[in-house]
C-alpha positions as CSV (number, residue, x, y, z in Angstrom):
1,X,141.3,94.0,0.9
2,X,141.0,94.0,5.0
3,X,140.1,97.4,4.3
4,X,137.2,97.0,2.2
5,X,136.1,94.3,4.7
6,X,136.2,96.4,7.5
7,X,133.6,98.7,6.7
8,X,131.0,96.2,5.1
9,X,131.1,94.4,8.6
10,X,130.2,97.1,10.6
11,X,127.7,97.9,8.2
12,X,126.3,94.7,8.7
13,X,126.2,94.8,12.2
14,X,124.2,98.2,12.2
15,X,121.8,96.9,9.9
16,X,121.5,93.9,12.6
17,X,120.9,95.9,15.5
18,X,118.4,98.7,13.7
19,X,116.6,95.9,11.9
20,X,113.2,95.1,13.6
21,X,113.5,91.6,16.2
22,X,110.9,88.7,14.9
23,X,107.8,88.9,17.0
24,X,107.6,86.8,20.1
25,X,105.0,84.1,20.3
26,X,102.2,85.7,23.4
27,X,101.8,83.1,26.5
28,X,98.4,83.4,26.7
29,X,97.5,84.0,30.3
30,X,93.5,83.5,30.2
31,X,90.4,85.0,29.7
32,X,90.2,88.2,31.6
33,X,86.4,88.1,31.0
34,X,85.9,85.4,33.2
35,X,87.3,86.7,35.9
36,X,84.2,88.2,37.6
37,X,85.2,89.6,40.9
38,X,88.4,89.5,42.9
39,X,88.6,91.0,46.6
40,X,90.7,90.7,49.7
41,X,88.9,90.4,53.1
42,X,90.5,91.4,56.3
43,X,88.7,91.1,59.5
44,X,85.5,91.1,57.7
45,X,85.9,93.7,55.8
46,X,86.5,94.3,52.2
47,X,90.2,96.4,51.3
48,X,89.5,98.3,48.9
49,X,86.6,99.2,46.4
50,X,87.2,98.0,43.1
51,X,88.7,94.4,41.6
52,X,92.0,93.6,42.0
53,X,94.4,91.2,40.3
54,X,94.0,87.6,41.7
55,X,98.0,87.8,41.8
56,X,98.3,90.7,44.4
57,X,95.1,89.9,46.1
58,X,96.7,86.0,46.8
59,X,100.1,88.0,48.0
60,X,97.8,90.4,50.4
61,X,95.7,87.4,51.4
62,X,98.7,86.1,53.6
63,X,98.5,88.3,56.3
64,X,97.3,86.7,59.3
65,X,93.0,87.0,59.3
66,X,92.6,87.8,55.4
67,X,91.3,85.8,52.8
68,X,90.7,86.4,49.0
69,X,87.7,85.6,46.9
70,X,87.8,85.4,43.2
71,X,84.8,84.4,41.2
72,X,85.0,83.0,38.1
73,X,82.3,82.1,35.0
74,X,83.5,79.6,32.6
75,X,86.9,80.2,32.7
76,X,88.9,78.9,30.2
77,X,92.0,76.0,30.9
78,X,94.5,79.3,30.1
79,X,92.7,80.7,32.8
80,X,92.2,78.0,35.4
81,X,96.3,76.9,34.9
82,X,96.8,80.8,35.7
83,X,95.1,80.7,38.9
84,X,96.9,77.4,40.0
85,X,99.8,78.9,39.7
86,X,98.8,81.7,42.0
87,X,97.3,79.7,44.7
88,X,98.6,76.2,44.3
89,X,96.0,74.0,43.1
90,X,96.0,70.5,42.4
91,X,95.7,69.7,38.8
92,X,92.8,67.5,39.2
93,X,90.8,70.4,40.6
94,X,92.1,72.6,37.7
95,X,90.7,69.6,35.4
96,X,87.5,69.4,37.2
97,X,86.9,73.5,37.5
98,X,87.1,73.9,33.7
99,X,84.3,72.0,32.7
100,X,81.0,72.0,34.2
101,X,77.7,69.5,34.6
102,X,79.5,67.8,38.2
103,X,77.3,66.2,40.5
104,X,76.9,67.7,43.8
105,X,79.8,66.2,46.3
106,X,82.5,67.3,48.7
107,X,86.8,66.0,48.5
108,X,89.0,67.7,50.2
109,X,92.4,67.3,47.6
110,X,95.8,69.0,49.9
111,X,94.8,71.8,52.2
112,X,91.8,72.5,49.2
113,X,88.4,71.1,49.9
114,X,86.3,71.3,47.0
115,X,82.1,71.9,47.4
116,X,80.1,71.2,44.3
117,X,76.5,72.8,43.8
118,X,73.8,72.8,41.5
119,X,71.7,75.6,40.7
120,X,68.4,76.3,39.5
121,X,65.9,78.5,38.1
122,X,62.2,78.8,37.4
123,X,61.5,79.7,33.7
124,X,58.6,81.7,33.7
125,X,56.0,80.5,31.0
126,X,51.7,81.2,30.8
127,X,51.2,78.0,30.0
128,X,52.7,74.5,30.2
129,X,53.2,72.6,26.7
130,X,55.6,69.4,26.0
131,X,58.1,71.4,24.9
132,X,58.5,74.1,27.6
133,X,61.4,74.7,29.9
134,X,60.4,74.8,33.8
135,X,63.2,74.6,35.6
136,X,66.9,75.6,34.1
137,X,70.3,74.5,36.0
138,X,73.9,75.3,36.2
139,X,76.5,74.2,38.9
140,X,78.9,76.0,41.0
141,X,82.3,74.6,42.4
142,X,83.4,76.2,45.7
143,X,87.3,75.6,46.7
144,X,88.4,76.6,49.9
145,X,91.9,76.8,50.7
146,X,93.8,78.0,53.8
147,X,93.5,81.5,52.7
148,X,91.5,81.9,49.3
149,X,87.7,81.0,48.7
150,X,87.8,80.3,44.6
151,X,84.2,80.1,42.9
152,X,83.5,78.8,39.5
153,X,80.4,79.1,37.9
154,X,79.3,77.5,34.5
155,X,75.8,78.3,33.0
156,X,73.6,81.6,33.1
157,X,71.7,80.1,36.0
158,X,72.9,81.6,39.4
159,X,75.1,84.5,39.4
160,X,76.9,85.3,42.8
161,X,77.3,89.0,42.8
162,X,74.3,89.0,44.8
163,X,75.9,86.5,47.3
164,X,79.2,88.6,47.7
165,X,76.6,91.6,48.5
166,X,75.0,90.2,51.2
167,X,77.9,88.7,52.7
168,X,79.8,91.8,53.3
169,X,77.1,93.3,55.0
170,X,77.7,90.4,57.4
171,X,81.2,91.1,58.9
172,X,80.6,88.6,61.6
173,X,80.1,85.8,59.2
174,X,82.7,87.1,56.9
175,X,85.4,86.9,59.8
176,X,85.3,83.1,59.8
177,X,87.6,83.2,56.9
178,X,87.1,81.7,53.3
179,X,84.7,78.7,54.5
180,X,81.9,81.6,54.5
181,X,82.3,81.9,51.2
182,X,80.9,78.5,51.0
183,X,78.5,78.8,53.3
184,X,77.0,81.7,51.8
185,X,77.0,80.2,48.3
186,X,74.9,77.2,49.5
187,X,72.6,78.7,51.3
188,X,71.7,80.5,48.4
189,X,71.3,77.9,46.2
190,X,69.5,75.9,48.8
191,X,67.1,79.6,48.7
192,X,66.7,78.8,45.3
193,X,65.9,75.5,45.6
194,X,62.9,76.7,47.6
195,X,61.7,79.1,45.6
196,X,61.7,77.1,42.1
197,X,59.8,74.6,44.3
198,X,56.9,77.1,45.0
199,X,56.6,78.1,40.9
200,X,56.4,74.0,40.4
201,X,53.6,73.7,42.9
202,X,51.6,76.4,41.2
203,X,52.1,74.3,38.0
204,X,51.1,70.8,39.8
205,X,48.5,72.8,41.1
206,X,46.9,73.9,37.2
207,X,47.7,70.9,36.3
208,X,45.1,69.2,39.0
209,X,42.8,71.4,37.8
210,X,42.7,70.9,34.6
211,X,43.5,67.0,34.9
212,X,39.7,66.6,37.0
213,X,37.6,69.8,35.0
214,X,35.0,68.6,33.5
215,X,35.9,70.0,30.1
216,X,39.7,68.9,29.6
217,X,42.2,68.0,26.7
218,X,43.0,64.7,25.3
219,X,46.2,66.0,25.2
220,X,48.6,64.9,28.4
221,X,52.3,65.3,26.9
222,X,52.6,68.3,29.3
223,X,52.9,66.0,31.7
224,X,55.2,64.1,30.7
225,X,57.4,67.2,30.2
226,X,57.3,68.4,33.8
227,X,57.9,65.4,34.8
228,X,61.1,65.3,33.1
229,X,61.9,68.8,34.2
230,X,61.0,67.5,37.7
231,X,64.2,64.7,37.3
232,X,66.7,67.8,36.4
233,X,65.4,69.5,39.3
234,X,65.8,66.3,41.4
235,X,69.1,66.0,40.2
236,X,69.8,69.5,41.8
237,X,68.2,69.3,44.9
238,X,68.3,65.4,46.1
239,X,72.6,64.7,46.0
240,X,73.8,67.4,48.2
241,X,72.2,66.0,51.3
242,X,75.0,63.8,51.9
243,X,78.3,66.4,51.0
244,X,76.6,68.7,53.3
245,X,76.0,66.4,56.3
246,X,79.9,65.4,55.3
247,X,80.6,69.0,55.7
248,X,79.2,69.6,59.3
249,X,81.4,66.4,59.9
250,X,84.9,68.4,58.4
251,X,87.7,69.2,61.4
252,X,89.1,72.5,59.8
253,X,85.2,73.8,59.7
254,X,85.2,76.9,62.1
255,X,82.7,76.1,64.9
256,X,81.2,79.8,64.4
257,X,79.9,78.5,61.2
258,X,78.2,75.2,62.2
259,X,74.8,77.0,63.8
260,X,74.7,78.6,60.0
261,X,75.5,75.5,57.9
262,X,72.9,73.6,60.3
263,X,69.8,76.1,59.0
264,X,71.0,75.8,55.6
265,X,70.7,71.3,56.1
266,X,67.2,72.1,57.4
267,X,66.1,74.1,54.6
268,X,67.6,71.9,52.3
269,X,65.4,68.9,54.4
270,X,62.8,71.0,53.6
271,X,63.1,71.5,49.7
272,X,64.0,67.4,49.4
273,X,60.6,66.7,51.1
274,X,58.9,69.2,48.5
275,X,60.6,68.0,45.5
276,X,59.9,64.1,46.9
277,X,56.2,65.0,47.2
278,X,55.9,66.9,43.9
279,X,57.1,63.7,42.2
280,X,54.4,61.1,44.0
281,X,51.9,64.0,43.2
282,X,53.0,64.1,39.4
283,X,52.7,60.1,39.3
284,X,49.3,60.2,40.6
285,X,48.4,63.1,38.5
286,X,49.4,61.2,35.5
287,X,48.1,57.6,36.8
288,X,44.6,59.0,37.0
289,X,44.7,60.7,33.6
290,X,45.9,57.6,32.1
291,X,42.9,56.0,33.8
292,X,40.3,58.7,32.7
293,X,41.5,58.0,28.9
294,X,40.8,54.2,29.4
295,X,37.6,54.8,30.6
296,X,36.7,57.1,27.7
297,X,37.9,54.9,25.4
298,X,35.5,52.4,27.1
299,X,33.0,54.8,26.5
300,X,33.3,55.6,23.1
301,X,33.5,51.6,22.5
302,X,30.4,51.2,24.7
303,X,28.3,54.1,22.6
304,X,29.9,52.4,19.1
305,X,28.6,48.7,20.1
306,X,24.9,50.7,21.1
307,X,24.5,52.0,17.7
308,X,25.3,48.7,15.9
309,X,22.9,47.1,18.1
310,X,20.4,49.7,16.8
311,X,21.6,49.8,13.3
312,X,21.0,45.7,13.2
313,X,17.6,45.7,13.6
314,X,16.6,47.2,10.5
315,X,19.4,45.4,8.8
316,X,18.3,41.7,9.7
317,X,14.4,43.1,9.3
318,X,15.4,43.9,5.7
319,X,17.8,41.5,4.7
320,X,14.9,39.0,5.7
321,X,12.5,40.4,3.6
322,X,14.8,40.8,0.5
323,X,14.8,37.1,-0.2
324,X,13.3,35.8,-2.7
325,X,10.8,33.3,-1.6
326,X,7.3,33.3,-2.9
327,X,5.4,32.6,-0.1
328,X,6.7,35.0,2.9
329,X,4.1,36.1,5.2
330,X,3.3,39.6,4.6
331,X,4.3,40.0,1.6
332,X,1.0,40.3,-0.6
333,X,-0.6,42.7,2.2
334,X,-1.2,46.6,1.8
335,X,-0.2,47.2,5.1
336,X,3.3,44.9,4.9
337,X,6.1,47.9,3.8
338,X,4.5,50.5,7.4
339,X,4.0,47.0,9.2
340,X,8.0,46.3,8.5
341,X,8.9,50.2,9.1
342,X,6.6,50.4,12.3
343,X,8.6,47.4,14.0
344,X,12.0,48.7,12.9
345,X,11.3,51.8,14.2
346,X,9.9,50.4,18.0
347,X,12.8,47.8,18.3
348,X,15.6,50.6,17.4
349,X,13.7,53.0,19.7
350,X,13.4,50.1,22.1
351,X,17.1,49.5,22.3
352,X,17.7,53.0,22.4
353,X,16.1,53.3,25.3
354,X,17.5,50.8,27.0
355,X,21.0,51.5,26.2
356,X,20.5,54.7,27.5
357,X,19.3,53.9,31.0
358,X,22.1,51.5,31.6
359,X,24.4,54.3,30.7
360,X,25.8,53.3,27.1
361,X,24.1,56.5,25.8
């Protein structure tokens, strides 16, 4: 009997070890496609050509005078836990990095300070309707950490590869460490700023035109929609005034960078003031078109109230004459039916007259 058993246990066994193992479960690490960029600078200089992982660049980045940027688009919670991980974030900022629409501010949360910027872009259009799109905006989140510069952008409005160019042709700037990161990133946007504001003042500036031509449309509801566009664009520009003066006011900010940050808060002075004055300019824009429908409404009232002054005169003339007395004078005469006509036709051409020197006409 044992020897029967013998054999079907090792069989048993065999078939155990040759049979495939059930599949284990993935741990999703992310979305690889929002990574964007990942680079190591040392000394102001970028190691290497080509991305890295954001796990070796952080383990590189702890030599003395590196720092690591990674740029992200939209990354997913997978992805933003991920990067955490690597470079210790605070869960808040994890929570606050995965979904976009923030108002621009400044909080440092740790050893992280986190920089939050809106960005903007002219849509081109030939001409202005109520339903077109002027002015389209994203937002960028900048954390800076001891030795890591994380970006993370949501929207299709303001891609940084451009930014991550220019700034490593600048090794002196880059050598301040991971705050240049964020001092390139908002001087850009604060460049944007200023350049939307140029394409809106070419629209104010139709907008004039048309508003006092001489021939112009009743319609105005393109006003109204740059005006709204103008808010979203106010919401862009107009908030980061304070976070950046609370920037320039930040202890672990490298003194090299202040003379840098301090142009971009003047440019950005410059931009609010636009943006302010594009807004009492659209007001009084709109005011005075308001006012030039009143007074053609007044107008057409004024022209409607001449013509039923005119169209009364025969009207009382004949009404008169339609009663049926029998003794009217003028009645029995040959000359009564011209006589009647003749003085219609003087009054109406009387009042005509009239109304039209005084301006009714």
């Amino acid at each position: 009997m044992r020897a029967r058993l013998l054999p079907d246990a090792i069989g048993r066994l065999l078939g155990n070890l040759t049979r495939p193992a059930d599949p284990v479960p993935a741990v999703r690490r992310g979305d690889p496609d929002s990574v964007v960029d990942c680079a190591v600078y040392t000394g102001g200089v970028r190691r290497g050509r080509g991305q890295m992982p954001y796990s070796e660049a952080a383990r590189l980045a702890r030599r003395r005078g590196s720092f690591v940027w990674l740029g992200l688009h939209e990354p997913d919670r997978a992805t933003m836990n991920a990067v955490a991980e690597v470079f210790g974030l605070h869960e808040l900022l994890v929570e606050q990095a995965v979904s976009g629409g923030h108002r621009p501010g400044v909080e440092t949360v740790g050893e992280v300070t986190r920089l939050v910027l809106r960005t903007a872009r002219y849509v081109e259009h030939d001409q202005l309707t109520a339903t077109s799109e002027v002015v389209e905006t994203g937002d960028v989140t900048v954390l800076v950490g001891p030795s890591f510069a994380i970006t993370v952008r949501h929207g299709p409005v303001g891609p940084l590869w451009a930014v991550r160019r220019e700034l490593e042709q600048r090794p002196e700037v880059l050598r301040q460490g991971p705050w240049s990161v964020a001092y390139a990133v908002g001087s850009r946007m604060v460049d944007s700023y200023l350049e939307v504001s140029e394409h809106v003042q070419h629209d104010l500036e139709r907008i004039e035109e048309e508003t006092f031509a001489a021939v112009r449309s009743a319609e105005f509801a393109h006003i109204y929609q740059l005006k709204r566009e103008l808010v979203e664009f106010k919401r862009a520009v107009l908030p980061l005034t304070d976070p950046l003066t609370r920037l320039l006011e930040m202890r672990g900010l490298p003194s090299g960078l202040r003379p840098y940050l301090v142009d971009v808060q003047g440019r950005l002075a410059r931009a609010v003031d636009r943006v302010a004055g594009f807004d009492d300019l659209l007001n009084s824009v709109l005011q005075a078109r308001l006012a030039q429908v009143s007074v053609d409404q007044n107008h057409d009232m004024r022209k409607i109230a001449s013509w039923a002054a005119i169209a009364a005169v025969p009207t009382v003339i004949a009404g008169i004459f339609g009663m049926n007395f029998d003794v009217m004078p003028g009645i029995d005469s040959r000359f009564g039916f011209a006589a009647t006509i003749l003085a219609m036709v003087l009054i109406g051409g009387g009042l005509h007259r009239r109304f039209k020197r005084v301006g009714w006409l």
